[in-house]
Phi, psi and omega in degrees: 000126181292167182282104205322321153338291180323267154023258197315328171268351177276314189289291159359270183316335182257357165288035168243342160324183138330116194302309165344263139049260179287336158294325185291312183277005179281298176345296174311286191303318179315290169342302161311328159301296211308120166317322179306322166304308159277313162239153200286155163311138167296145183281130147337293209270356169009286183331297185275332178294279148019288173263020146298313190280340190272317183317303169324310195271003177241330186244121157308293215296331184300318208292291190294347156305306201311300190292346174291310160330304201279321166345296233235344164340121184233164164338145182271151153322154169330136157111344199239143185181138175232135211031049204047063194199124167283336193329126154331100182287006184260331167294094184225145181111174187218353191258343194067214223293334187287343187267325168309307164318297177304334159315325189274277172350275166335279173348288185301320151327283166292337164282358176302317220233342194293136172241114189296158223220144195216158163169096170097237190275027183229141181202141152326324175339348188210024149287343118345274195326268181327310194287331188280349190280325165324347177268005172218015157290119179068004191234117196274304185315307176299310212291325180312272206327322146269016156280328205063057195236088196316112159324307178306328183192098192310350157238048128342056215308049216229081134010332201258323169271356162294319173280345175286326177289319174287012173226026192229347148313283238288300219290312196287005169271312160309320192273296192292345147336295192309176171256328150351298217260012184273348178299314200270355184296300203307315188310314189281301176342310165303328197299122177313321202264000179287335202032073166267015150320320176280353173238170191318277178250135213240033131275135177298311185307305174349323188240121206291322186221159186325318190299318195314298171306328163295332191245008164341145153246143209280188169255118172296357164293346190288321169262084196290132139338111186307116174082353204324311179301348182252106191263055142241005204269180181179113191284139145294121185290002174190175155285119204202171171276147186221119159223166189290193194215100172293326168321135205258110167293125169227122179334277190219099200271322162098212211279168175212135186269125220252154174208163192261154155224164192274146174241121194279359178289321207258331205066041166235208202215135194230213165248119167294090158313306158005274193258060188218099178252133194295120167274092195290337163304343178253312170288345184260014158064219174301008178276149180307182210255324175292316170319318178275339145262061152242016181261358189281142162088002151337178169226166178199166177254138180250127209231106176263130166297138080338154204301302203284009198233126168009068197289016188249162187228106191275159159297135185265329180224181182279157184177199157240127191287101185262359192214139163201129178201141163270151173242113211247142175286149190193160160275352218256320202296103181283317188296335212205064167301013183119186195245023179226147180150353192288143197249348177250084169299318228284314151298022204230283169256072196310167194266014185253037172094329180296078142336101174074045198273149173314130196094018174262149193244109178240046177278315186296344181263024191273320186261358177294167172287125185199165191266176166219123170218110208244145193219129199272137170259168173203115185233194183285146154294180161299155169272155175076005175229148181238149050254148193301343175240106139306138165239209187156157157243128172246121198252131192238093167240127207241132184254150182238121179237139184051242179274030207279098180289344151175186167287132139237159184257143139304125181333138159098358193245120200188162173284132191086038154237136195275130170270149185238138175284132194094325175274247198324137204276143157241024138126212213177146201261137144308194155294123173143173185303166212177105203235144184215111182251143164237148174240126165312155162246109169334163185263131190261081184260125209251143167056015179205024171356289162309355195254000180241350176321139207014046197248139194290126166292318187220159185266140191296111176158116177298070160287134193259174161247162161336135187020051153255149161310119180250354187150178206215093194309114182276171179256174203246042177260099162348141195288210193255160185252155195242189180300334180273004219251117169337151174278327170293355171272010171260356188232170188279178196267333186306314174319317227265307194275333185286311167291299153004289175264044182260000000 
């Protein structure tokens, strides 16, 4: 499109013309008059963008987090390339932190509006997602800075890009609200592998915004419940990637020494999980202190949402509730700084799909924002032994990851209320990433102690049954590609994984 200048000296030559003519530059100037010509539309998220670039430009302390960040930036793993090039795609620029900013900015400008694109088992979502997480992979200095913590001196508070991402969660929960963001619903509706069949309502029109549709509610017939009458069976609480949790529970781990090791699947440098024990006094937040130590020496399950997959979170067994809280990111907030900071994407989400996979360090979600609900079980003993009931507590913590604008509960979900597995809803995440970690409790024999000392309520391992679903055979069409989207995300995964061991 030329520039209104041009216009403006074209219109001059032709007021010498003709009346026709002299009509074509009434035309013209008008065009020129239109506000659209001149500033481009405001962004939803304005608001939060705004108060990055004013923050940036009065704190010193912001300016040198940004240039420490840009320091410390590192090369992507094996596997991962943009425009062919491993190069870190956020080094970009010539200034270090200011071009970095201004980088974020643009970046945020554009995921304000973005709505994901689908087609069979593959989908964009979580291109966005992937790229901003390269600005704190392996980079301690990026990972402070987006906690709101001055990379210069940890102990130390500095706030402004942790409150810009939490208010820029807010301001991008509104645009997907909106009937704005409702244009991309036919498309997923369409897809055969979204199975929209399985919910309530199964017209794109139906759903006024991206979220209303993201937060579809199903027929719950679609999903019978395993076993329902055998209350020792524990159910999946949503449709999810499910792997065990290798990490050791603890009442209170104080500080971890976080240290890289070479990971011989991928040829890259991951986090040694090993001596890094999950800390339950920091993930079960505000439940009282007796409660939490009956989660020590536990075990636990890890449940990852996919974008395309059921987004509501059920009770996995029967029970009673005894605990319930969102714990919501705030700057204020000790419990929750926000929802970003994980520093290993590559393990966290791998290019071979294995989602949250053993060896994921979810030590790192202790400060995201989630919910908590603890719930006490009791199931049958063995016959002729006591005590004739066992027990134990199961903790359902639904983590808000990345542009996850929150967490909601479901009515009803409060202390003394009895749950059913499978059934009762214990509430639904919007769009971004979006996780239900469960925790085990050791088994509880009331009047026979010894007969239950350190022995595990559930063994850390998914077991399934005859003809439940163990997986789901994919298609083999790249998702659609967004600004972000990786050069292995143009290619097939086989491609992808074949170069990997090569």
């Amino acid at each position: 499109m030329p520039h209104p200048a041009s216009l403006m000296t074209s219109s001059k030559a032709l007021t010498k013309t003709s009346s026709s003519q002299f009509t074509i530059v009434v035309l013209l100037l008008s065009l020129i008059a239109t506000p659209s010509w001149a500033e481009p539309a405001e962004s939803p998220c304005q608001g939060s963008l705004d108060f990055l670039q004013e923050a940036y430009a009065k704190d010193k302390a912001t300016q040198n987090a940004f240039k420490l960040t840009f320091e410390h930036l590192k090369p992507l793993p094996k596997g991962y390339y943009y425009n062919e090039s491993q190069e870190n795609p956020w080094k970009t620029g010539n200034s270090g932190g200011e071009d970095l900013m201004h980088a974020v900015v643009e970046f945020y400008q554009q995921v304000c509006t973005l709505v994901p694109e689908i087609i069979g088992t593959n989908d964009n979502a979580l291109d966005s997602i992937q790229y901003f997480a390269w600005l704190y992979y392996h980079n301690n200095p990026g990972r402070m800075m987006v906690e709101g913590i001055d990379p210069a001196d940890s102990s130390k508070p500095l706030p402004t890009v942790q409150e810009f991402l939490i208010r820029f969660n807010n301001e991008y929960k509104t645009y997907m609200d909106s009937s704005s963001s409702q244009f991309a619903v036919q498309e997923w509706v369409d897809d055969p592998r979204l199975e929209i069949d399985d919910y309530i309502l199964t017209e794109a029109s139906d759903y006024p915004s991206w979220n209303a549709f993201f937060a579809r509610d199903i027929k719950i017939s679609t999903r019978p419940v395993t076993m329902p009458d055998r209350d020792y069976v524990v159910v999946s609480p949503t449709d999810c990637i499910m792997n065990p949790l290798v990490q050791v529970l603890e009442l209170d781990t104080g500080d971890v020494h976080r240290r890289l090791l070479e990971n011989p699947l991928q040829h890259d440098t991951v986090l040694d999980v090993k001596g890094i024990p999950i800390s339950v006094s920091s993930l079960l937040a505000n439940a009282p202190e007796d409660v939490k130590r009956r989660f020590d020496g536990g075990t636990g399950l890890s449940c990852v949402l996919m974008p395309n997959t059921y987004h509501h979170f059920h009770s996995p067994v029967d029970g009673i509730i005894r605990y319930a809280e969102i714990v919501e990111a705030g700057v204020e907030n000790k419990d929750a700084w926000g929802t970003f900071g994980y520093s290993d994407w590559p393990n966290w989400v791998p290019l071979d799909g294995n989602v949250g996979r053993p060896g994921t360090d979810f030590s790192q979600f202790e400060g995201f924002q989630r919910g908590v609900v603890i719930i006490e079980v009791s199931y049958e003993n063995l016959p002729n032994k006591k005590p004739e009931m066992l027990k134990g507590l199961v903790a359902s913590i639904p983590v808000g990851l990345d542009t996850v604008g929150s967490v909601v509960f479901a009515d009803g979900v409060e202390e003394g209320a009895r749950v059913v597995k499978g059934i009762t809803e214990f509430g639904n995440f919007f769009f971004g990433g979006s996780l239900n970690i469960l925790l085990f409790s050791p088994i509880e024999c009331e009047g026979h102690p010894a007969e239950c000392h350190d022995v595990q309520m559930l063994t850390p391992a998914v077991q399934t049954r005859m003809g439940n679903q163990i997986g789901i055979l994919n298609t083999p069409y790249p998702a659609p590609s967004t600004p972000w989207t990786p050069d292995s995300g143009r290619t097939r995964d086989r491609k992808v994984l074949r170069h990997l061991h090569q």
